[in-house]
PLY file of the C-alpha trace (Angstrom):
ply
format ascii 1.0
element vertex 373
property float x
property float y
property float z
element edge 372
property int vertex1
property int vertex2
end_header
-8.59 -11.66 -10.60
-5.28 -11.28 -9.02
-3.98 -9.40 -6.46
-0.45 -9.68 -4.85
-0.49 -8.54 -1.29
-2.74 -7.17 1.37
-3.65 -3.39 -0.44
-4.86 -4.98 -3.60
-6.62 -8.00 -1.41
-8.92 -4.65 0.36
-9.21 -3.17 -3.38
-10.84 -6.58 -4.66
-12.97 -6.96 -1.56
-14.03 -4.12 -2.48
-15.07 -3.95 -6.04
-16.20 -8.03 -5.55
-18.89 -7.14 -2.87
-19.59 -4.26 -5.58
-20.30 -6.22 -8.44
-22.47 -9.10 -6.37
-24.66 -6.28 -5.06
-25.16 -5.30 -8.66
-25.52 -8.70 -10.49
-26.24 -12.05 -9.65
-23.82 -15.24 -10.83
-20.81 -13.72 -10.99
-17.60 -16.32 -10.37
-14.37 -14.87 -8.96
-11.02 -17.02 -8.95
-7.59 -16.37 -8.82
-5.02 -15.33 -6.71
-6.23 -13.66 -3.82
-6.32 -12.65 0.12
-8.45 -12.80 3.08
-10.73 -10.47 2.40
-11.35 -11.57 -1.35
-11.83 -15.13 -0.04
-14.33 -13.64 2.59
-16.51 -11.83 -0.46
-16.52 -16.03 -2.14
-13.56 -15.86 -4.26
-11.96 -18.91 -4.98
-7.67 -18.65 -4.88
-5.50 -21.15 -6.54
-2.30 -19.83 -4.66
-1.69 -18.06 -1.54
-0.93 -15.22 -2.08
1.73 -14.02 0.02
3.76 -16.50 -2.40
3.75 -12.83 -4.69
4.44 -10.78 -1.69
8.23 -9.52 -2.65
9.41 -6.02 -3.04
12.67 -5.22 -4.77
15.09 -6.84 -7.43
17.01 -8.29 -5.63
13.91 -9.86 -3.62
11.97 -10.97 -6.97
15.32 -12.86 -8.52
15.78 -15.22 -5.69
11.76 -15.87 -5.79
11.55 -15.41 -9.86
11.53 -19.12 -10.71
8.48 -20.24 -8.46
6.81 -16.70 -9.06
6.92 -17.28 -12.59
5.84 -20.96 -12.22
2.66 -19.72 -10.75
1.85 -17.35 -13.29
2.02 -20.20 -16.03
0.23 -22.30 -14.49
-2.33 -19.40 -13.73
-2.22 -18.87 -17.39
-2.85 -22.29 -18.55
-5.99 -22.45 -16.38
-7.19 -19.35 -17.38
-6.71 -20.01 -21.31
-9.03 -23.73 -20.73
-12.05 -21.79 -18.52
-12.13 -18.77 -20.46
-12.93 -16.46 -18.18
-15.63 -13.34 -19.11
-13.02 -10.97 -17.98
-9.54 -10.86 -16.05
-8.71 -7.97 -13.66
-5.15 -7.99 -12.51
-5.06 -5.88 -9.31
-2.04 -3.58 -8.88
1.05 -6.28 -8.97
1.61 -4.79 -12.20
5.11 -6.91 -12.84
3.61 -9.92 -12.50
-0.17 -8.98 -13.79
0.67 -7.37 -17.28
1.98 -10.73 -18.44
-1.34 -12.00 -17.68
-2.73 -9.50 -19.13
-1.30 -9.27 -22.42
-1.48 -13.47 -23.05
-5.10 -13.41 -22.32
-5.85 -10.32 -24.03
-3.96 -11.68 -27.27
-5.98 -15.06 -26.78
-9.23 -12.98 -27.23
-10.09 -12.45 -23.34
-10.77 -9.22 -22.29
-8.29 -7.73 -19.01
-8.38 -4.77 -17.20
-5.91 -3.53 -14.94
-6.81 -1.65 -11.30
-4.22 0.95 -10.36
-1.85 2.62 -12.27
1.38 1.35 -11.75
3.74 4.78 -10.48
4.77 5.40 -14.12
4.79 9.22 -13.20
7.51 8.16 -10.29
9.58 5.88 -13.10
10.12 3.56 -15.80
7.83 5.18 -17.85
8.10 2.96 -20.86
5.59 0.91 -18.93
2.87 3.01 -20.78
3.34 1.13 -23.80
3.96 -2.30 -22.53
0.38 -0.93 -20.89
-1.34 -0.09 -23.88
-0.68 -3.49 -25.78
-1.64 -5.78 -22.45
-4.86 -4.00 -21.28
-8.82 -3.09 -22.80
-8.90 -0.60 -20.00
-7.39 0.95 -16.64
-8.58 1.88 -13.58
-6.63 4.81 -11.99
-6.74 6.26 -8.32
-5.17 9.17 -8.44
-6.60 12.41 -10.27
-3.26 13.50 -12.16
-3.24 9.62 -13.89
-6.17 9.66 -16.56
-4.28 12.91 -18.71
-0.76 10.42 -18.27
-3.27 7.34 -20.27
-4.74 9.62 -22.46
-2.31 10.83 -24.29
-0.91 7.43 -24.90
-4.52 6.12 -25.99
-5.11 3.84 -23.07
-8.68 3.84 -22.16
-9.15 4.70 -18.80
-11.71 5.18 -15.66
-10.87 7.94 -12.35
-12.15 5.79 -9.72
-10.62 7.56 -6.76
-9.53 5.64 -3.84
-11.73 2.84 -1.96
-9.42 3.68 1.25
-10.77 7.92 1.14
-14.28 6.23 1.09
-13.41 3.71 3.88
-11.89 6.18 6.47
-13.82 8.37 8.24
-13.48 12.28 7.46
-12.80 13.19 11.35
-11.50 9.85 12.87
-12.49 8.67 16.44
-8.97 9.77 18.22
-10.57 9.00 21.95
-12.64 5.78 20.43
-9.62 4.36 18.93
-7.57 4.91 21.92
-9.57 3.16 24.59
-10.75 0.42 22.40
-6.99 -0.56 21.91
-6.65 0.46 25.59
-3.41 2.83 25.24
-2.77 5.39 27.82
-5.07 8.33 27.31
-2.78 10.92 28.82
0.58 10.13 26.51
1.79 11.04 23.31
1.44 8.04 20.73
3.25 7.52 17.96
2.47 4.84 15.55
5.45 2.77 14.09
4.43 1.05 10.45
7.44 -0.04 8.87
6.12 -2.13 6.31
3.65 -5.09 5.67
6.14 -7.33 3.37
8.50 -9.51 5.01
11.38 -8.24 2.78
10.72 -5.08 4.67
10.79 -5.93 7.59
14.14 -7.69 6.87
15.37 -3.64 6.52
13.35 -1.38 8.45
12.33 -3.30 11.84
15.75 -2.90 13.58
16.00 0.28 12.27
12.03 1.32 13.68
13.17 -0.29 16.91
16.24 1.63 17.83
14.20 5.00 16.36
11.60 4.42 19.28
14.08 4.22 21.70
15.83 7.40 20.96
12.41 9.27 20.73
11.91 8.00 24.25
15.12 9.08 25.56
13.71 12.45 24.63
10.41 11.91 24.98
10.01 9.93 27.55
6.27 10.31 28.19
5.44 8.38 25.35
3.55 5.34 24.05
4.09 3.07 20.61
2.02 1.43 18.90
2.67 -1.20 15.91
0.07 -2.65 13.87
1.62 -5.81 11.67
-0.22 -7.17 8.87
0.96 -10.86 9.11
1.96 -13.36 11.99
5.23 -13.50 10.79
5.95 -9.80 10.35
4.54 -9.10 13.83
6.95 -12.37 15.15
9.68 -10.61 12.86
9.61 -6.95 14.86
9.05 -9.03 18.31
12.18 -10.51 16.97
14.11 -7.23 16.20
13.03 -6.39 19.38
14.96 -8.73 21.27
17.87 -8.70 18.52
18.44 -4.89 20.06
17.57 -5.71 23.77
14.92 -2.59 23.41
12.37 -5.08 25.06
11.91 -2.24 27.70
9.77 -0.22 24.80
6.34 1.49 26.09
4.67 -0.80 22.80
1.92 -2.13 21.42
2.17 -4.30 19.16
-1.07 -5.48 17.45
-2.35 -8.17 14.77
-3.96 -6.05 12.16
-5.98 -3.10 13.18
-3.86 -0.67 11.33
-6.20 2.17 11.14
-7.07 1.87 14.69
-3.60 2.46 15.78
-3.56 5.59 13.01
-6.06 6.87 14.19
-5.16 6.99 18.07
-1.68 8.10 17.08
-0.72 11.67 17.55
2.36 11.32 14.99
3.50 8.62 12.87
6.54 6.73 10.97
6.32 5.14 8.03
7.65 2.83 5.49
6.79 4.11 2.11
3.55 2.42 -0.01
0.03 2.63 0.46
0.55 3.42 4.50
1.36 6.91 3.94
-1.68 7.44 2.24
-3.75 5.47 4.69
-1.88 7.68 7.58
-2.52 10.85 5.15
-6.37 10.13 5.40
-6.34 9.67 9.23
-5.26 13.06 9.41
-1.76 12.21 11.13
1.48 13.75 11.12
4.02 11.19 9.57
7.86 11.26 8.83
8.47 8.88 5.78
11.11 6.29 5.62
12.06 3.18 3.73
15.13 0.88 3.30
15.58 -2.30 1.05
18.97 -3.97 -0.19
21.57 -2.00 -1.64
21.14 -3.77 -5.30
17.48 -2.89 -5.24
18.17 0.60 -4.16
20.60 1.67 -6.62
18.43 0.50 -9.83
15.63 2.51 -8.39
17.30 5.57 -7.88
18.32 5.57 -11.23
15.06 5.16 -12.92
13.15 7.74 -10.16
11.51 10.53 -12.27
10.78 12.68 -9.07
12.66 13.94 -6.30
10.19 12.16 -3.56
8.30 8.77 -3.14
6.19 9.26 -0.31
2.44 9.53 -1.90
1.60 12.21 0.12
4.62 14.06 -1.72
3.25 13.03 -4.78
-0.11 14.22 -4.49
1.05 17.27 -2.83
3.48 18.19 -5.26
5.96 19.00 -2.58
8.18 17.63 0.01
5.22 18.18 2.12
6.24 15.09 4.45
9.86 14.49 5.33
11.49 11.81 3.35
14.31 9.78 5.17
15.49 6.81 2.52
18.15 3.81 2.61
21.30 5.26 3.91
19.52 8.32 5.40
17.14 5.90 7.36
18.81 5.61 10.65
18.02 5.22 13.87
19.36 8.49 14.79
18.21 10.22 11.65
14.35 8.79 11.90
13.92 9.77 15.94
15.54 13.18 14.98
13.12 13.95 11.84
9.85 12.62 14.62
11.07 15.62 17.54
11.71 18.03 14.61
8.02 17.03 13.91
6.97 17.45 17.02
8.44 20.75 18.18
6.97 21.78 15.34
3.24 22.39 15.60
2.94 24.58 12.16
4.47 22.27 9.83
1.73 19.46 12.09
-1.16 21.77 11.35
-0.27 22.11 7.47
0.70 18.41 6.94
-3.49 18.09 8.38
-4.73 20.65 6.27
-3.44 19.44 2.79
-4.13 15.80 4.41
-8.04 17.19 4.30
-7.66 18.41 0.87
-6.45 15.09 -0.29
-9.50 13.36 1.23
-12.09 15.48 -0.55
-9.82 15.04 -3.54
-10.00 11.16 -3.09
-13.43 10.27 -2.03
-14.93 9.23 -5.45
-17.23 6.05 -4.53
-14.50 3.94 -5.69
-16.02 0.46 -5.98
-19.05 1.43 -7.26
-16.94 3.41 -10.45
-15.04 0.81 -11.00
-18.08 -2.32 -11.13
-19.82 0.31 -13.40
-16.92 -0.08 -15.87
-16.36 -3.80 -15.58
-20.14 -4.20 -16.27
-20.28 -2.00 -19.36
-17.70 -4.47 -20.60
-19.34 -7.60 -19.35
-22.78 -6.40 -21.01
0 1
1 2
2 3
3 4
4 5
5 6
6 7
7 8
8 9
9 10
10 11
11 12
12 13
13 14
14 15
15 16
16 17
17 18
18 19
19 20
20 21
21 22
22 23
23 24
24 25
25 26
26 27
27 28
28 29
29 30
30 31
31 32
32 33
33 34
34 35
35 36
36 37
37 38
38 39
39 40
40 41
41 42
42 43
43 44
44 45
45 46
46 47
47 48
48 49
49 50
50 51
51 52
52 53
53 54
54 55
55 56
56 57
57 58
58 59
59 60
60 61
61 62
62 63
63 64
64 65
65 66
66 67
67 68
68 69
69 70
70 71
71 72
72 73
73 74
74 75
75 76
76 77
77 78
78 79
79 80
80 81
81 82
82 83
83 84
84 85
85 86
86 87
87 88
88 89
89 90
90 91
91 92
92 93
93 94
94 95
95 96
96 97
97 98
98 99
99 100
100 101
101 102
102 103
103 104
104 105
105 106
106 107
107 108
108 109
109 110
110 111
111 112
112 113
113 114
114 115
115 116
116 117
117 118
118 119
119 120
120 121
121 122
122 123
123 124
124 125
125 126
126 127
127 128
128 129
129 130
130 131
131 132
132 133
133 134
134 135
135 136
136 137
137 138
138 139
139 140
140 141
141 142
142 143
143 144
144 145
145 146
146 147
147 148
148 149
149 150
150 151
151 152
152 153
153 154
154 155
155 156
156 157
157 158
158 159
159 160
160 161
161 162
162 163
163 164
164 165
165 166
166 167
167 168
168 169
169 170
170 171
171 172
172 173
173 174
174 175
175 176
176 177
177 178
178 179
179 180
180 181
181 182
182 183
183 184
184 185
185 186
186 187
187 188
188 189
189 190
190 191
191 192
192 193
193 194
194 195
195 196
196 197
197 198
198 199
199 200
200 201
201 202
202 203
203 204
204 205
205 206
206 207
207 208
208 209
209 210
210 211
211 212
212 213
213 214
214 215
215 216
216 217
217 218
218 219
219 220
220 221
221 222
222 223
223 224
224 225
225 226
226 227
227 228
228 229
229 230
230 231
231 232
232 233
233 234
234 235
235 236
236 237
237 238
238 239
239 240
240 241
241 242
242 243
243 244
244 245
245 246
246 247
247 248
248 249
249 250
250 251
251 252
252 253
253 254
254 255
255 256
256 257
257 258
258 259
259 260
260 261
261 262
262 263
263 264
264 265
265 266
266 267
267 268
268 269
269 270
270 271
271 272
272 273
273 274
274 275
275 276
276 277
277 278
278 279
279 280
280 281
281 282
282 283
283 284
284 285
285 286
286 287
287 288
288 289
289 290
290 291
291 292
292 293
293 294
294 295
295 296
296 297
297 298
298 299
299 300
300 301
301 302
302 303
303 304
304 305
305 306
306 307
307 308
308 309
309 310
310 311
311 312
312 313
313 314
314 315
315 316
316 317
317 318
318 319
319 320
320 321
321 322
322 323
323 324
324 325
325 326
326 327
327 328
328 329
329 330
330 331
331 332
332 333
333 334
334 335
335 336
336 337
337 338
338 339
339 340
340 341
341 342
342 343
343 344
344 345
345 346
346 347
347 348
348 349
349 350
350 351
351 352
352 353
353 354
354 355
355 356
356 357
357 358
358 359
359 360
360 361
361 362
362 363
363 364
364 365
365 366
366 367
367 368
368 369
369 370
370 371
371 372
């Protein structure tokens, strides 16, 4: 198996614990994260060493990225594994895929890359590389389908995970924030390329909101000790150290689901907020280069999955140029003030979470051991 950063580490966990409930003797190696390693699995590489969003990000890591994946491959092609499962990652996991499936080794792949958001062609570079997919999202299967992929609806592990009416007071007092203020959760990203465009920016945001709002507490959950030592930094780089903030190690969906209203950088977050049943304005930055060759290959006119799933610009959207400090605190009052668009944001957040809540891990180590029997 091999997942690239900390939403595809949960997903393996996941299925892992899954499949050793269900049969005995299994082996997992890899590439993997915390959590895998916590379930036994053995990883080669760290694998924040794969963590990089962008193109711009990717070219100045490609050469020791793609060093790893050889080397990956050359192991892989000696043990002969039963099965390979690349988890999300998908630009550096279909290459796997396809050399191992050529060399007789069957490989699945575990969530769809966003070919219904763009580069589409991906469907066929798909179809050669992988003896079956495991989507997330309900509108994915007809997508594989019709380009004779075989492929499994799991749902998602995280609507299975998160509770249907989250603990707001629980969640509160066990991170010990003030029960009488507004809190608003800042998540602006768990990669440290964004962090690099999106902590100053999250920083100077809060401080406007305050102005404003000035009964009001943050709270910041960072994935890493580096990207919580890179927002203490932007912090300081913007002398806003007088910010009501928390700022936690981990503990994400504590802090989601204490908050009252959100900001986000754009991935798997949104969802996560989505399914804690929090108001959220969406925003994301990266560098310029990046920016301009994904614009050109978007399909739809959002990115936020919420959006997606919703079919509508259900969540504001604030991206790269739009995504300033001024702009972001503006979009969170307008949220605010608002208590209608609040109460249908929750609503279709509830729909999404019946929608969602499939028994994930359980679908997915039924199809891996139809293949391994």
């Amino acid at each position: 198996m091999v997942a690239g950063e900390a939403s595809g580490d949960l997903l393996a966990a996941h299925l892992i614990a899954a499949l050793k409930a269900r049969r005995q003797g299994i082996e997992f190696a890899g590439i993997g994260g915390p959590r895998m390693m916590a379930e036994g699995f053995e990883s080669h590489f760290p694998m924040d060493r794969l963590s990089v969003r962008g193109y711009s990000e990717a070219l100045r890591h490609y050469r020791e990225i793609m060093g790893i994946r050889k080397k990956l491959v050359r192991g892989m092609l000696a043990d002969r594994p039963d099965l390979f499962i690349g988890v999300d990652s998908s630009d550096f996991n279909l290459g796997i895929e396809r050399q191992l499936r050529e060399a007789g080794v069957k490989a699945f792949h575990f969530v769809s890359p966003t070919v219904w958001a763009w580069r589409r062609w991906r469907i066929r570079r798909i179809a050669r590389s992988v003896d079956r997919i495991l989507v997330m999202y309900p509108f994915e299967p007809p997508i594989y389908e019709k380009a004779g992929v075989p492929v499994t609806y799991v749902g998602h592990p995280l609507a299975d995970i998160i509770p249907f009416e989250p603990p707001k007071d629980e969640a509160r007092a066990q991170l010990r924030l003030p029960s009488r203020k507004l809190i608003v959760a800042l998540l602006p990203g768990s990669r440290r390329s964004e962090l690099e465009y999106m902590a100053g920016a999250f920083v100077l945001a809060a401080h406007r909101f305050r102005q404003e709002v000035p009964d009001v507490h943050f709270v910041v959950p960072m994935v890493t000790r580096e990207t919580r030592e890179m927002f203490e930094r932007a912090i300081h780089e913007n002398q806003r150290t007088d910010l009501p903030l928390t700022l936690l190690f981990g503990h994400s969906h504590d802090a989601l689901a204490a908050a009252d209203l959100a900001l986000v950088a754009s991935g798997t977050a949104t969802l996560e907020t989505a399914l804690f049943k929090t108001p959220m304005v969406i925003a994301y930055r990266q560098s310029p280069i990046s920016w301009a060759i994904m614009r050109q290959l978007l399909y739809l006119p959002y990115v936020g999955l919420p959006n997606i799933l919703a079919g509508e610009r259900l969540v504001p959207e604030l991206l790269q140029d739009e995504a300033t400090p001024a702009n972001l605190a503006g979009a969170l009052l307008t949220l605010l003030r608002d208590t209608a668009a609040q109460k249908r944001q929750v609503e279709r957040f509830r729909e999404f979470h019946q929608l969602l809540r499939q028994n994930t891990a359980q679908k997915a180590a039924d199809a891996v051991l139809d293949v391994l029997r």
